[in-house]
N, C-alpha and C positions, 0 to 999 in steps of 0.2 A: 586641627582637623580639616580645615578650608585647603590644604597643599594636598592631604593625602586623597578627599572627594575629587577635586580637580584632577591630581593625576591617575587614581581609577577612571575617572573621565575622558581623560587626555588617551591613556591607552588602550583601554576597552574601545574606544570610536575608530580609535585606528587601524586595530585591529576588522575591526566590524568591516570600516567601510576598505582595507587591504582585500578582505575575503572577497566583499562584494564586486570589487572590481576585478579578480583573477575568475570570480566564477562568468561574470558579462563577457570577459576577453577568452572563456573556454580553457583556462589553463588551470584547471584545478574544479574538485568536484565542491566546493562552497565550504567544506569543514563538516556536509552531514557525516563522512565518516570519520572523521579526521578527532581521534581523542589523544588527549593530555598523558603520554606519559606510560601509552597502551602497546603493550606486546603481543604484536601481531602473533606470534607462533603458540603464546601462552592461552589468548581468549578464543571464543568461541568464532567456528570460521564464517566468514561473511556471509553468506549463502543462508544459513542460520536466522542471520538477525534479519537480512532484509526478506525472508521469507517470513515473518511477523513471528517464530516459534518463540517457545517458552525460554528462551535465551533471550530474545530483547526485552533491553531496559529503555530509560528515557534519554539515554545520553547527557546525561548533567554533566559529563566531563569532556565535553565535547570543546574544541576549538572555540568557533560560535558562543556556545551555550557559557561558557567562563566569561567570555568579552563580554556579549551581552549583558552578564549579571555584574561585570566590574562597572559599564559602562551607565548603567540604571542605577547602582551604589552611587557612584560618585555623583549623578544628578538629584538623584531624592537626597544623599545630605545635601548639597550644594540650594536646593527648593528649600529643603526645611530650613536650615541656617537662614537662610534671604531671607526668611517667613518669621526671623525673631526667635525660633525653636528653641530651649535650652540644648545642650551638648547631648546628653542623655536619647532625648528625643529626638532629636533630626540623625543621629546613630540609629537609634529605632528603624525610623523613616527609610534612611539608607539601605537598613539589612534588609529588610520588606522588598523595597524598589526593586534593590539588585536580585531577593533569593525568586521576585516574581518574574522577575523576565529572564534570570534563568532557566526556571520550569517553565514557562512561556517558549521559549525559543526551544528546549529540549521537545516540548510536545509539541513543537510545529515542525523536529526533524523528524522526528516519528512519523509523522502524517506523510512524510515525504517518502520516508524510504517505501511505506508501504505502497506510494503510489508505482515507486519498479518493479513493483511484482510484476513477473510475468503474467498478459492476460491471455495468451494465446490459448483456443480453444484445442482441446485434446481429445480430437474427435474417438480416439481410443478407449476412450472412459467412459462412452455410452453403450458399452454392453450393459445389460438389464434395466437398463434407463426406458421410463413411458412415453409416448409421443401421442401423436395424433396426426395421421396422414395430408398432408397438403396441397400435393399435386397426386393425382389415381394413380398408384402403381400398377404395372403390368402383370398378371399372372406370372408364373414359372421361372423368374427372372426373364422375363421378357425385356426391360429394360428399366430404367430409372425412375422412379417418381420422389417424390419429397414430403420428409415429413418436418415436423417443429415438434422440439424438444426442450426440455429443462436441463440447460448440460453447464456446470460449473456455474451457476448464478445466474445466467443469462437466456435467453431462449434464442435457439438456433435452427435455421433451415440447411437439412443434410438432405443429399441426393441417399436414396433408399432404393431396394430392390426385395422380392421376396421371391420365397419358394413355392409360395402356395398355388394349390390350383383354380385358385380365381383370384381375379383383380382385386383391390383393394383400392375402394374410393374413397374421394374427398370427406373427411372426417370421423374415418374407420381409428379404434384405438389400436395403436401396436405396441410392442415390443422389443429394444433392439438385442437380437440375440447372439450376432456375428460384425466385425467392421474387415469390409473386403480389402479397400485400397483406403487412402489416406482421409477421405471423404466420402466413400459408399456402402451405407448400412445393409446391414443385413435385417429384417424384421417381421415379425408375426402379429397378427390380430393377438390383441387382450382378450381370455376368453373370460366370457360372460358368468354372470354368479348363476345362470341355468344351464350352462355348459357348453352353449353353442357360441360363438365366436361371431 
């Protein structure tokens, strides 16, 4: 058993540290996408998984995630053995190691891809979104003011314009009802639970 932990050892590391060094040198993405044996045309398309939906899994069949778990196999028996273990038990030991730093290394590509989600703000998506004005708008679209919003998880300063016939000051609730250009709202007073705004 001491030839076969060594050389799950031997080529699990070498793998590992192969990957790590084409991903330092830029020439390849580390193996977060890179699976065992996976048909591109058959699986679900990439766009999918790295967008977090109900298609990703944990990538246990990942490049990575196999080395890893061959490479953790071959050292928990290789530990248990040293450690006097009978055969039984340092086999134990090993399948533990290896099946833990598989799902270890699978859920730390996971953590990964969802860091590429795109985080770009879509200023487009704050139709019907609340704010609260930040700099005084001008009546009648006189010109720009700003407000902060709750827009895709984060809170955001947009240049704002209204229609109304009066300004709209610092700390007026609005509404964004229209987006003009790529960044300037369109927006109305929140009207009040007594109906006046």
């Amino acid at each position: 058993m001491t030839t076969l932990y060594l050389t799950c050892l031997a080529v699990g590391g070498v793998v590992l540290l192969a990957q790590l060094a084409l991903t330092v040198l830029g020439l390849g993405d580390g193996g977060a996408h890179g699976d065992v044996g996976h048909d591109h045309a058959a699986g679900p398309p990439h766009d999918l998984v790295a967008r977090g939906g109900a298609l990703e899994g944990l990538h246990l069949f990942s490049v990575r995630s196999l080395a890893a778990g061959a490479a953790f196999f071959g050292l928990g028996g290789l530990g248990a053995a040293r450690l006097g273990a009978p055969a039984p038990v340092a086999a134990a030991a090993a399948l533990l190691a290896g099946a833990g730093a598989s799902m270890a290394t699978a859920a730390a590509m996971r953590a990964l891809l969802r860091l590429e989600q795109d985080g770009t703000v879509r200023v487009r998506d704050a139709v019907g979104v609340a704010g609260t004005v930040y700099v005084p708008i001008p009546a009648a679209g006189g010109g720009p003011g700003k407000v902060l919003l709750a827009l895709q998880g984060r809170t955001v300063e947009c240049q704002a314009v209204t229609r109304e016939a009066r300004a709209l000051p610092t700390g007026t609730p609005v509404v964004v009802v229209d987006v003009h250009d790529a960044d300037v709202l369109d927006v109305v007073p929140t009207p009040t639970l007594d109906g006046v705004s």
